[in-house]
Structure formats: C-alpha cells, structure tokens
C-alpha positions as CSV (number, residue, x, y, z in Angstrom):
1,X,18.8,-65.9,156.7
2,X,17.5,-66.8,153.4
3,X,19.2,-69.9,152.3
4,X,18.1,-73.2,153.9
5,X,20.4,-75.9,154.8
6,X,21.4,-78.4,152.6
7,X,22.0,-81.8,155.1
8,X,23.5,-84.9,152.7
9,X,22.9,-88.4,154.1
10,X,25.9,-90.8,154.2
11,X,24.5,-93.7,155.7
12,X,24.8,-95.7,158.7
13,X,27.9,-96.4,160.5
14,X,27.4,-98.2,163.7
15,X,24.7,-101.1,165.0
16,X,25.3,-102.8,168.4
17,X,23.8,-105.9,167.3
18,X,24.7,-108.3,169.8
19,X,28.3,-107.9,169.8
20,X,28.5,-108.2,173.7
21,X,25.9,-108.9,176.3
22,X,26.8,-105.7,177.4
23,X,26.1,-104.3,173.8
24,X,22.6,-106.3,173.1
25,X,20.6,-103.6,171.2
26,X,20.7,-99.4,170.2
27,X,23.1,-96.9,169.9
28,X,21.5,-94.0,171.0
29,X,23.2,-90.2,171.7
30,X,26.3,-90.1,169.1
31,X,28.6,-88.1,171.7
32,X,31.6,-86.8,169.7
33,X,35.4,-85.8,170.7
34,X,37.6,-84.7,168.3
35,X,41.0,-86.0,168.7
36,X,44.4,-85.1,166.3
37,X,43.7,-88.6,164.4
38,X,40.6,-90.2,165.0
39,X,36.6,-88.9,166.1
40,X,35.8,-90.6,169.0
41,X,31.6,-91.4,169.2
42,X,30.5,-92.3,172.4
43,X,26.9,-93.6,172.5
44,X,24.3,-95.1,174.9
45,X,24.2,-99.5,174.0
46,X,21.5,-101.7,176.1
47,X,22.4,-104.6,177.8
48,X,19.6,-107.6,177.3
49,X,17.1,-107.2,180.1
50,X,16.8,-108.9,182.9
51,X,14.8,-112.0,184.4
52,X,11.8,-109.4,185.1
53,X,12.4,-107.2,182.2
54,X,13.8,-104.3,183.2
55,X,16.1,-102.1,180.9
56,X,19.5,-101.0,181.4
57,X,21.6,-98.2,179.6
58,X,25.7,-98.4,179.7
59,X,27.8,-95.7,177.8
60,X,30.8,-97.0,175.2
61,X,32.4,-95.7,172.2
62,X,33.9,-96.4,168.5
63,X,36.2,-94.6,167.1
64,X,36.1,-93.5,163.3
65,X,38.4,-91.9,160.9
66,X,38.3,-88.2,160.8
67,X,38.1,-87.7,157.3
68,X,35.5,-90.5,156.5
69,X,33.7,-91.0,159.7
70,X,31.7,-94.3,158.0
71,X,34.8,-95.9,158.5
72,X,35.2,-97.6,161.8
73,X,39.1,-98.1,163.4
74,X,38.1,-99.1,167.1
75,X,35.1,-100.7,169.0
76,X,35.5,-100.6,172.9
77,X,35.1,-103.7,174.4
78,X,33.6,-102.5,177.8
79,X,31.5,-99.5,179.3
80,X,33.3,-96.6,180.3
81,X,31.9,-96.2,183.1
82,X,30.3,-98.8,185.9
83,X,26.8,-98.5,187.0
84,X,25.9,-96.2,189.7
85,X,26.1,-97.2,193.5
86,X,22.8,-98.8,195.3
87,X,20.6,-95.3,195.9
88,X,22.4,-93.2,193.5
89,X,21.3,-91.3,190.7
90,X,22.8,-93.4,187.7
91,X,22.3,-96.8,189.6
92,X,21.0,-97.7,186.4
93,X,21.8,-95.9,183.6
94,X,24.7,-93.9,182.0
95,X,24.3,-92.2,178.8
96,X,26.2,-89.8,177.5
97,X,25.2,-86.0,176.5
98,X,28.3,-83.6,175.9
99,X,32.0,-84.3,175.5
100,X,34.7,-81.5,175.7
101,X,38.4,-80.7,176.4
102,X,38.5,-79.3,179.4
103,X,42.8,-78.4,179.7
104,X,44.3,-81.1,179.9
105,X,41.4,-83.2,180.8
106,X,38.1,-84.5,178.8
107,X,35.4,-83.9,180.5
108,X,32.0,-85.7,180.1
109,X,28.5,-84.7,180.9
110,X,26.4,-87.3,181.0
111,X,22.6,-88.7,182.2
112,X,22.3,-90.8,185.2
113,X,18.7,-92.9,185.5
114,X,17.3,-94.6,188.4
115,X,13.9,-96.1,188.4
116,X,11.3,-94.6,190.8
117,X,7.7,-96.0,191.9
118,X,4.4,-93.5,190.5
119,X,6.7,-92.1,187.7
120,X,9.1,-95.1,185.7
121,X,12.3,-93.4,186.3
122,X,13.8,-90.3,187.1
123,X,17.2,-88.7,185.3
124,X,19.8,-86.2,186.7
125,X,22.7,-85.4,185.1
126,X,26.7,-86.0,186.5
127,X,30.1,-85.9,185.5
128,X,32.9,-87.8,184.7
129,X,36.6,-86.9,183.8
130,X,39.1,-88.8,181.8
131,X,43.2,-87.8,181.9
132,X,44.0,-90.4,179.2
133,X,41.6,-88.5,176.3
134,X,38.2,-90.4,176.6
135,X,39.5,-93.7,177.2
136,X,38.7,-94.1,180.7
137,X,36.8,-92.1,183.1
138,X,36.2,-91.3,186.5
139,X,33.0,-89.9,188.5
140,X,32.9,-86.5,189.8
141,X,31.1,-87.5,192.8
142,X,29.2,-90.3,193.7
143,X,26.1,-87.4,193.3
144,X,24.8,-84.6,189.9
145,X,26.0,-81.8,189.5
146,X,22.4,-80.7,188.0
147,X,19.2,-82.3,189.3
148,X,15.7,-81.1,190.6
149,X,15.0,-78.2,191.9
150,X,12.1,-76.2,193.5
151,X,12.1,-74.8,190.5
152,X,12.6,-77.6,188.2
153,X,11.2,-80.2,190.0
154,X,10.7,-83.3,187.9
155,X,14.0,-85.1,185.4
156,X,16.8,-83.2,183.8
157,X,18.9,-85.0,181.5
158,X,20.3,-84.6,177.3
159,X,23.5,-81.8,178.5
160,X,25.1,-80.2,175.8
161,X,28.1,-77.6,177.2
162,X,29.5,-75.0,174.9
163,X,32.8,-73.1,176.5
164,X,32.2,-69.1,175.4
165,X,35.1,-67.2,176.8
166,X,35.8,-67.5,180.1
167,X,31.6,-69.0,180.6
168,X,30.3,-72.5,180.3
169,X,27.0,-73.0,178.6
170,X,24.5,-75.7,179.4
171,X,21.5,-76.5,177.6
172,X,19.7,-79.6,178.6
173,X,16.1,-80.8,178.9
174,X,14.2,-80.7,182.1
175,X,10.6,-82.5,182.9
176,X,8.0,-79.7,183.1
177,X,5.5,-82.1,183.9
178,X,4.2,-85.8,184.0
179,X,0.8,-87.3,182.3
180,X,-0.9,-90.1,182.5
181,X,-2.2,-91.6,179.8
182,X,-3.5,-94.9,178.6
183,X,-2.3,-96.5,181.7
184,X,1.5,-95.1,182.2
185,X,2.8,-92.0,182.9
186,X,4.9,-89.8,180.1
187,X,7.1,-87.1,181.2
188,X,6.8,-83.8,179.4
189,X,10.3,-81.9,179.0
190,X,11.9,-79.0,177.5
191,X,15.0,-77.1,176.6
192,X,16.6,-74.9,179.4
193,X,19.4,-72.6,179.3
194,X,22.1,-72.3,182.3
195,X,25.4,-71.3,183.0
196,X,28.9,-71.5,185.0
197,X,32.1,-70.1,185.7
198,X,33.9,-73.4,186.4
199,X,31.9,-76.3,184.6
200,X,30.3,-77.6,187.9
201,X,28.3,-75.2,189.9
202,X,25.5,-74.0,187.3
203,X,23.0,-70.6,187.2
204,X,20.0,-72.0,185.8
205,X,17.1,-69.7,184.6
206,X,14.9,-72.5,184.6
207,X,12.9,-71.2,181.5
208,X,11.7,-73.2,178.2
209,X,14.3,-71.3,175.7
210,X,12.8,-73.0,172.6
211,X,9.5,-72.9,171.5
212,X,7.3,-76.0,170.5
213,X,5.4,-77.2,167.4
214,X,3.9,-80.2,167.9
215,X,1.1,-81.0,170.7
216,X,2.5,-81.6,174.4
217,X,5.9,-81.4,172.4
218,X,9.3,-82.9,174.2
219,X,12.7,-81.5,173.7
220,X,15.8,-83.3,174.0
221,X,19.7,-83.4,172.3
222,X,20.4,-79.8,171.8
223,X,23.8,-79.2,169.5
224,X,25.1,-76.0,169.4
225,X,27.6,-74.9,166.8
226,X,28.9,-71.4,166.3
227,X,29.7,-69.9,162.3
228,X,30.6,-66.0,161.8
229,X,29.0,-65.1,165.2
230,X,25.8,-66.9,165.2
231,X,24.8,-69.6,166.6
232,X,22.8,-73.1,165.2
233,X,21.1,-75.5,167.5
234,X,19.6,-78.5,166.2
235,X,18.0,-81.3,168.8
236,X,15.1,-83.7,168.2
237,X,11.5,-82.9,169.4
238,X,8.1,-85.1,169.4
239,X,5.0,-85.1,170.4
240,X,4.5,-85.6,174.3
241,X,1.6,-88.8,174.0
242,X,1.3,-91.3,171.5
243,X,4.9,-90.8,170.1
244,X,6.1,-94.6,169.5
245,X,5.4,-94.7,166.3
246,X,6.7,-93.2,162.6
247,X,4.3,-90.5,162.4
248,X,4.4,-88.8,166.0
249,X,7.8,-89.7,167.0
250,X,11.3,-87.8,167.0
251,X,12.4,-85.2,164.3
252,X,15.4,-83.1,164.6
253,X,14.3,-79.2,164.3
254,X,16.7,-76.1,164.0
255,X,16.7,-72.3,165.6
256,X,19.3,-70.0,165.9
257,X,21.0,-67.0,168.0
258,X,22.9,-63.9,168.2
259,X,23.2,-64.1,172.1
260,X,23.1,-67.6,173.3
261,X,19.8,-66.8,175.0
262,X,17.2,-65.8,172.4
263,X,16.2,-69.0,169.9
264,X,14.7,-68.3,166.8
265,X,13.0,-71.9,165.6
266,X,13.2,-72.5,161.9
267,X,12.3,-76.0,161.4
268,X,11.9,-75.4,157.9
269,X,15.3,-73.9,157.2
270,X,17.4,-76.2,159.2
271,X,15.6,-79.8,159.7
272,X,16.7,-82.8,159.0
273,X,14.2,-85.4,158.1
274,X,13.4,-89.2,158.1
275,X,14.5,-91.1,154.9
276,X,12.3,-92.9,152.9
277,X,13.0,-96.3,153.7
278,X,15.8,-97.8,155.5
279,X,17.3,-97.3,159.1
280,X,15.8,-93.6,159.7
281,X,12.9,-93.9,157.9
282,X,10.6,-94.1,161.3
283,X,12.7,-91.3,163.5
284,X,15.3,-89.7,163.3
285,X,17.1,-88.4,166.4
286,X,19.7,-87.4,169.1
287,X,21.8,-85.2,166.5
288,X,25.3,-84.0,167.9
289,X,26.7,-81.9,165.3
290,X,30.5,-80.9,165.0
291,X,32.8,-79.0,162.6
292,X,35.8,-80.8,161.6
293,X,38.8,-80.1,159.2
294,X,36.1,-77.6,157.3
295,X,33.3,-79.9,156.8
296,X,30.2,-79.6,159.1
297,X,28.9,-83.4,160.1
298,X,25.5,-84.2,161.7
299,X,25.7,-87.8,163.6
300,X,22.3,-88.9,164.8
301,X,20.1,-92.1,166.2
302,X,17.5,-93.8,163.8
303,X,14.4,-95.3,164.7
304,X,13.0,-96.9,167.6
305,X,15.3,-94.6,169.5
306,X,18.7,-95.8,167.8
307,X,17.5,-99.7,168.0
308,X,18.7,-99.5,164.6
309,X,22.3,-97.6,165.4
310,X,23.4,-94.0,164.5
311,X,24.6,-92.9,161.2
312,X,25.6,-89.2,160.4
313,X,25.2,-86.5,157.7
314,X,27.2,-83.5,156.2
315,X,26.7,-80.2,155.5
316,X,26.8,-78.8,151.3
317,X,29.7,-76.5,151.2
318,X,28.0,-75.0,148.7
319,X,24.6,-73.5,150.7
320,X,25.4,-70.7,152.7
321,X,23.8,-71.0,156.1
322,X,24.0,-67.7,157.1
C-alpha cells in the first residue's frame, strides 16, 4: 500500500443552468448505471424556489458516451420520479444515492426529504425500480426502507449498495446528532455499515465505520469499488459548523478494506482535491466512482454543493493502487 493514487481531471460535463424550471440550478450526486452503449448519470437538479423560498430537490439524468463520458448523447426532459405524497418521507425531495442491476430490473436507492419544525428537514432513504433500464421508475412503497431508529435516531440518507455474493451491502450516512449554532441547527452525520439478504430488509450495526479528521466532521457519498480483493471507498467529508465556504467545506477522502467492515482512512493516498480555479475550486464532492471497459472514472459535484454541475476524473493506468 505504497503507491498513492494518481486521479486526472477531465473537466466538467454537465450544468443545469436553467434548462427547465424543473432544472433551475445544481447537479448534485452523479449516480451512475452502466448500460451496453451509453453511462447513464443520474443526479439531484433544483427547481427555482417557491413564493416563500423554500427549496426543492427532483432526480433526472443524462446520458454520456461510455468511452468519453464528457460527451453528452441524451438530457431527460422530466424527473424520474414525482414528489412524495402529503406526509411522506420524500414529499419534497428525491435524490439519488446508488444505482444497480438487480436481474432483470434496475434498482435505485435513493434519499427522500421532508421538512420538519425544530430541525430544517429530516431524510430517510426508499426505493424505486425500473423494468425498462433506468428510464422510468416506480416506488417501492409509498414508505423507506431505512429510516430512524432507537438506535439511529436522527436522518439517514447518501446509500451506496455493493451486491457481494449472495449479500447486499449498504453504506450510508446517518445523523449522530444536531447543533445549534449561530441561529440554525446543523446535523452531524456519519458513515454506517449494514446489510441484507434481499435488497430491502437491512441488518444495521448502527456504528461510525470511518474515522474523522476534521472538527465535528460529516460523512456522506460513500463509493465502493473492489480491485484484486480489496476494497476502495472514497466519499466527501467536512467540517460539521461553519462549512459554506472554500476552506471548511467538502473534500472527497479515501480508506480501504479487506473485509467490508474494517476501514483504513488514507486521505493522503487516495484524495481527490479542489482545483485551483474553475468549477471545483471551492469543494469538491459527492464522488461515485465506477470501472468501466478497463478505465477507473471518478464523477463528482463542484462547489456550492454542485451549483456549478458535476464533472468526473480518471484513474492513471500507470500507478498501481494496490
């Protein structure tokens, strides 16, 4: 575990700007499912807000070519999914957290947000499943299939589900606490581990699996790959107060595994970091990472929380990361 990753930037690919109404601003959560001809990015857009200024968060997707992903082939021209039902748990929001074939199915994990009175919102996570590969989808249940718990009491939401064998994984971020500060409240969360026989009921250990850095830090967008029996997870991490800015907010850190369940952090081997001017030179992001036709691609969110859309990076073949 000598070598250090080697991450090359290839720019930006996709920026809502305006396009619909629907589509007002961000692309937030790259989401990627690899089909035969195309990669198809699914991503969290926000509508303008409303009269009072609230914020919504609807779920779309581009597709791109598979062997130049800046190139864009398709732009949806509507969510994929419709808002939540009065009362539910993704009235309103939908974003997306982990896509996978599932059979003959593709099967989509995503976060469901309502807003909530003491705390600004609250986040649970659902599912939805598409027979027509990603184009449309339909809910699960009007309900999550993860939410709180005695043991997890506060928001659970960024899913990332990794089929080992015959055993789905989850990891996902869940709120270990809220703080007040300077007048609102900030939830705290971090990475948890859990897993399933069929997709839908989960074992949860309900245990931080990755350790922090930063003060009050916040975990969210795990990615986990697998090369020669180890595993690499990169997600983005920031400091838990004070973070909307360039020098406290999101970075995308690395650790690694043998198991699945012990995480070794090595921010400094496998990082990627903000550029020095440009789209993600404030933050960087939301990384979903993927191997595809032998190359290795990190897409991610830039800053102010993919205001300024998602781009993606690609491995050296020559640095060993093992």
């Amino acid at each position: 575990m000598k070598n250090k990753f080697k991450w090359e930037k290839k720019g930006l690919i996709f920026v809502p700007a305006g396009r619909y109404e629907w589509m007002h601003s961000h692309a937030q959560n790259p989401t990627v499912l690899i089909l035969d001809d195309r990669l198809r990015i699914y991503f969290t857009c926000r509508p303008r807000k409303d009269k009072d200024g609230n914020v919504t968060a609807v779920t779309t997707f581009v597709d791109v070519k598979k062997n130049d992903p800046s190139q864009i082939i398709y732009i949806h021209d509507c969510p994929i999914l419709t808002m939540g039902d009065t009362g539910t748990f993704d009235q309103f929001g939908v974003m997306p957290g982990a896509v996978l074939k599932v059979g003959d199915e593709v099967w989509l994990f995503y976060v469901g947000w309502v807003r909530s009175q003491g705390v600004p919102y609250n986040h649970a996570i659902g599912l939805a499943i598409s027979d027509d590969e990603g184009f449309e989808f339909r809910r699960l249940g009007r309900g999550p299939i993860l939410g709180r718990t005695p043991k997890e009491p506060f928001l659970q939401n960024s899913p990332y589900v990794f089929i080992q064998g015959e055993l789905f994984h989850m990891w996902y971020s869940s709120g270990i606490e809220w703080i007040e500060h300077e007048g609102r409240m900030e939830s705290i969360y971090v990475l948890m581990h859990a897993t399933s026989s069929d997709g839908i009921q989960w074992n949860r250990e309900s245990s931080p699996c990755v350790s922090g850095v930063v003060e009050s830090e916040c975990q969210t967008n795990p990615s986990v790959i697998e090369i020669d029996n180890r595993f690499h997870m990169w997600f983005c991490y920031r400091c838990g107060l004070d973070f909307r800015n360039a020098e406290r907010g999101y970075r995308i850190g690395y650790a690694w595994s043998e198991d699945l369940i012990n995480w070794h952090r090595d921010d400094d081997r496998g990082a990627l970091t903000p550029s020095r001017e440009g789209w993600d030179s404030q933050m960087v992001c939301y990384p979903c990472v993927v191997k595809v036709n032998g190359n290795i691609y990190m897409f991610y969110s830039g800053n102010y929380f993919g205001r300024d859309g998602f781009g993606y990076a690609v491995l050296s073949s020559e640095d060993s990361i093992i």
